[in-house]
N, C-alpha and C positions, 0 to 999 in steps of 0.2 A: 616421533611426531605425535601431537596426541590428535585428537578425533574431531575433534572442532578445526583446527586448522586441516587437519585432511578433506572435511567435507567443504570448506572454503577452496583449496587450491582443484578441489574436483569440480566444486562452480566454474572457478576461475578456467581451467580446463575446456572445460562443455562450451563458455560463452566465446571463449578465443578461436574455437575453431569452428565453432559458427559466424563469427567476423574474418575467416579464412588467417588466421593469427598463429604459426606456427610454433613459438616459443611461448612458453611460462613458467612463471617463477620457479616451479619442482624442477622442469626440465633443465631450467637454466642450473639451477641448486645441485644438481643433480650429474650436471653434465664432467665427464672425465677425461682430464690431456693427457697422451703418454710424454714422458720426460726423452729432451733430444739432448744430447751433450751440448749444443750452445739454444737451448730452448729459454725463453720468459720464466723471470722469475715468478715463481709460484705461487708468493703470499701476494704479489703485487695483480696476478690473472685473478686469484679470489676475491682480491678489494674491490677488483673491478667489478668481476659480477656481482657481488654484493650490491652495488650500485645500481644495479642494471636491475636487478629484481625488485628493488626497494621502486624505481620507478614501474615497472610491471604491475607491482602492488597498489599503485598510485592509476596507472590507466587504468586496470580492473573495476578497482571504486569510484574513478570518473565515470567508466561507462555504464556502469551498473547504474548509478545515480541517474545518469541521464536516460537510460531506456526505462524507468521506472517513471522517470518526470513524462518520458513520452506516450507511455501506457495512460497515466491519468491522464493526460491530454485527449487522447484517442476516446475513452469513455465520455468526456467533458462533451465532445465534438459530437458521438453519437447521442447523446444525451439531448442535446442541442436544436439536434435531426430531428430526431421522435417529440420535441417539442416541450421537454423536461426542461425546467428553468433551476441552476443552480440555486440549492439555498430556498428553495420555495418546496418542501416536501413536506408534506402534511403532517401535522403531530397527530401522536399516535394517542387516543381519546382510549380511555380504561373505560368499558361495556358497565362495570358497576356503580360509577360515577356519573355517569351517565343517564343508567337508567334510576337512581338518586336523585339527580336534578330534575328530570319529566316527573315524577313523585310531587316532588315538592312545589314544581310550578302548576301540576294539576292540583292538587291541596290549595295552593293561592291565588287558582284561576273560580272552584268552587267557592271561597270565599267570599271572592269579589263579586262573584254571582247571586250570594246571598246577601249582601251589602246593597247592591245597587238594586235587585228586588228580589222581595221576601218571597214573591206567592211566584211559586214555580209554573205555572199554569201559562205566564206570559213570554216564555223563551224557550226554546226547543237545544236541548243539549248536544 
């Protein structure tokens, strides 16, 4: 088994038996019958869990999806609380563009100053 699917069925693991979920797909994969003289045919018990995992695999990424959809929910909701309105967070303004623009509307504020009167003497800066 390589390492990506192990650390998947180890999630898978952790979150099942935190929903009180006693089986999972390894354990089910994993699980061994002894042979009775008139016991279930054997390839026909593996089809079946075969089956049986495939949907395990299928709950798993349901629920996973859905406690993930509920966590953003839950932030949305504090968010809400505190008075944070989605989608209205402030752009983030670069300090040297910034202090560029005040430069250049002070430059065209002194202009206008000297445009509309010459003799300094008449307006306090």
């Amino acid at each position: 088994m390589d390492e990506h699917m192990k650390r998947r069925l180890d999630k898978q693991k952790k979150l099942f038996k935190q929903l009180g979920i006693s089986l999972d797909a390894l354990s089910i994969h994993e699980k061994e019958f002894t042979n009775k003289l008139r016991g279930y045919d054997a390839e026909e018990v593996d089809s079946f869990l075969d089956d049986v995992i495939k949907d395990y695999e299928r709950f798993y990424a349901t629920i996973s999806d859905l406690m993930d959809k509920w966590q953003e929910q839950q932030i949305l909701i504090r968010d809400l609380k505190s008075g944070v309105r989605p989608g209205t967070e402030k752009p983030s303004i670069d300090p040297a563009a910034l202090e560029e623009v005040v430069a250049r509307l002070e430059a065209d504020m002194a202009l206008l100053k000297k445009r509309i009167r010459p003799d300094q003497n008449y307006y306090i800066d």
